[in-house]
C-alpha positions in Angstrom: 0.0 0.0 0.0 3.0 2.5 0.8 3.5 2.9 -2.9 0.2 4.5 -3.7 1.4 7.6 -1.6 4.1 8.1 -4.1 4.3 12.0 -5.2 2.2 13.0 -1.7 3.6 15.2 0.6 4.0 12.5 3.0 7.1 10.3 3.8 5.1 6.9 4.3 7.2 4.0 6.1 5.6 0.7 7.1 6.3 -1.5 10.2 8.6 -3.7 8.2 10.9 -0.8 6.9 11.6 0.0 10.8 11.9 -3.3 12.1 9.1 -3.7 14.1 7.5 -6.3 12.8 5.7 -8.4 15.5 5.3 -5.1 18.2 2.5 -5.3 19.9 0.2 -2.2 19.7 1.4 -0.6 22.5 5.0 -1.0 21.9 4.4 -0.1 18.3 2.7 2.9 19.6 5.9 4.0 22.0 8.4 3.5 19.4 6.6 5.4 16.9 6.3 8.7 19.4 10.1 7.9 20.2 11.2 8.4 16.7 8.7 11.4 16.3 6.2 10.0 14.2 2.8 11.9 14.1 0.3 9.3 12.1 0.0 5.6 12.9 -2.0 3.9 10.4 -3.5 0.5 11.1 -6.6 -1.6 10.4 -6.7 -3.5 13.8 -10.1 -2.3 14.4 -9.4 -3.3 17.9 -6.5 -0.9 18.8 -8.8 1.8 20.0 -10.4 -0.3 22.6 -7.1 -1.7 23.5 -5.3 1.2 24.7 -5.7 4.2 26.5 -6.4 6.7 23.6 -6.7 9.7 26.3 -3.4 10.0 26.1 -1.8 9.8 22.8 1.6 10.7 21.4 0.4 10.7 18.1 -2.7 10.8 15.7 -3.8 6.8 14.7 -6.0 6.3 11.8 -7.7 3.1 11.5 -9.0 1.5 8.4 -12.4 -0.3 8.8 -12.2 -2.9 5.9 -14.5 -6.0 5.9 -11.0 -7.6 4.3 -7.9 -6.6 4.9 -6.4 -6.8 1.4 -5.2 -4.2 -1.1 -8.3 -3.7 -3.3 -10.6 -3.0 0.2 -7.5 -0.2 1.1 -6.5 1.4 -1.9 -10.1 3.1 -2.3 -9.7 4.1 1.2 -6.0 7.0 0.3 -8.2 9.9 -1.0 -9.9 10.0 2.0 -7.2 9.4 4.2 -4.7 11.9 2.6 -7.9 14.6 2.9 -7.7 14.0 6.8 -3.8 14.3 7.1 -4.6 17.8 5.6 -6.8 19.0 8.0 -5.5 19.8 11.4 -4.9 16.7 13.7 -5.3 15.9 16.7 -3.9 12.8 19.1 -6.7 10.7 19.0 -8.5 7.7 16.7 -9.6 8.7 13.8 -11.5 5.8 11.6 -12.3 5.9 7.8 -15.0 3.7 6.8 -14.7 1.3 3.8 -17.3 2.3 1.3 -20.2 -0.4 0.7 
């Protein structure tokens, strides 16, 4: 999915580039505000429940797709780069796959 923000403002790394494949959420979410990261995007629809989102260090957008698979994402990037133009703040933010 990284590729299809090619030519956006936005430098897009995924969990694999950084070497934190296998984190759990909330060490995923610590390492992300340690190397000053400001979006976390994710499609565990559970990750809101599952930590304390009062207290964020960063903004997390998740994707709620019926299948997690590249043709239920992609249509999902317009919307998401509109919200990473608006002003963000640390909290949940979730974008709704279109049915």
């Amino acid at each position: 999915m990284k590729k299809y923000f090619d030519g956006s403002e936005h430098e897009v790394v995924t969990v694999k580039d950084m070497g934190w494949t296998g984190l759990k959420n909330g060490e995923l979410l610590k390492r992300a505000a340690e190397n000053s990261f400001d979006i976390l995007v994710a499609v565990d629809k559970n990750l809101p429940y599952q930590q304390n989102t009062g207290n964020l260090p960063l903004s997390i957008f998740v994707l709620n797709v019926r299948r997690n698979i590249l043709p239920s994402l992609f249509p999902l990037i317009p919307d998401l780069l509109a919200a990473w133009n608006q002003p963000l703040e640390k909290k949940v933010y979730i974008i709704d796959e279109k049915v």
